[in-house]
N, C-alpha and C positions, 0 to 999 in steps of 0.2 A: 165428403164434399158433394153439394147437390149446384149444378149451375141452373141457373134463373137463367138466365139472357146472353148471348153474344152472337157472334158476327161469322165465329169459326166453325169448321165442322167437328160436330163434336163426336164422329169415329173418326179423328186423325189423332190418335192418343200421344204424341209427341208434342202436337201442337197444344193439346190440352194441357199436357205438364208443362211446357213451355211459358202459355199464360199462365197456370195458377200454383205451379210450384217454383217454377226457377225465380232466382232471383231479383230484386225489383229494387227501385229509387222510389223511397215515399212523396207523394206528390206535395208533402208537406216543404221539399226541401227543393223541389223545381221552383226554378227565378220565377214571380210575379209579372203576368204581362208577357210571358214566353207565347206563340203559337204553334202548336203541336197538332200536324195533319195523324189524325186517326188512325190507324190501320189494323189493328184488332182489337178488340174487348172483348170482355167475360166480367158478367155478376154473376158472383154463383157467395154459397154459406159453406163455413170452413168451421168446424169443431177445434176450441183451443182448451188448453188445460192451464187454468189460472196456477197463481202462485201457491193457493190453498188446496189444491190437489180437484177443485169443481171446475167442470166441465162448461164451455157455454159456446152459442154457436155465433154468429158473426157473419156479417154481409161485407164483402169485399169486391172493387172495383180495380180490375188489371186494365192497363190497356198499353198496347205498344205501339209507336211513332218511332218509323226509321228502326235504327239499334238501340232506341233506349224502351225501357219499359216500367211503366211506374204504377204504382196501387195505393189504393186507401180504403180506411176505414168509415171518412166522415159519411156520414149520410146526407150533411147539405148539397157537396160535390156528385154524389151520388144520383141523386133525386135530378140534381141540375144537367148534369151529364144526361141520367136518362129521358127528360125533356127533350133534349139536342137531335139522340136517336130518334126518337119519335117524330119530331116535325123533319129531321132528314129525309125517313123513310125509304132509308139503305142508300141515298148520294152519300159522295164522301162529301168527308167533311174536317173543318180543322177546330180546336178549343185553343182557347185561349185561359191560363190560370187565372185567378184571380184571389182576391181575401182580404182581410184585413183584421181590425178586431171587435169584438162584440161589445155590447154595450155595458157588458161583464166584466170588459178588460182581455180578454181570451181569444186569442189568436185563431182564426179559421182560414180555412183553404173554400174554393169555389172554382167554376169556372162559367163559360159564357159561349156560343159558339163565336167563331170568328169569321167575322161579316164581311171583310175587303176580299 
């Protein structure tokens, strides 16, 4: 596991397993239109072992609001998220989910910061 980015420190190794191993709700299955004040994240790459026995690495997005803590895999969410951090520039701040579907038919996750 290599972390890219987040908000925690990353010699507090409880908090580190916290975000990037314990448990999580895919943001795939958070309600639409939900706003969720931030309170930590982690982008960091995670080594998985496919079905066929090969190996591949993966960019994953934790971040916990309150007691729930959710993750994904998309990179549009991803990207859009890390826009939010950026113009933040460490104020808190809240997201709001969003998605809907592609012009493919295919259902995607996003989010937005949340402006009221």
């Amino acid at each position: 596991m290599n972390i890219i980015r987040t908000n925690i420190d990353v010699s507090d190794k409880k908090a580190v397993y916290k975000l990037t191993k314990a448990e999580s709700q895919r943001v795939q299955d958070v309600e639409k239109g939900l706003s969720l004040p931030v309170d930590k994240w982690a982008v960091y790459t995670e080594t998985k072992k496919g079905k066929n026995g090969e190996e591949t690495e993966q960019t994953v997005l934790a971040i916990v609001s309150g007691g729930m803590k959710i993750s994904t895999i998309s990179n549009t969410f991803i990207d859009s998220f890390m826009e939010v951090v950026d113009i933040m520039d460490g104020d808190p701040f809240s997201i709001i989910i969003t998605g809907g579907t592609s012009k493919g038919g295919r259902q995607f996750v996003n989010c937005e910061l949340d402006c009221d």
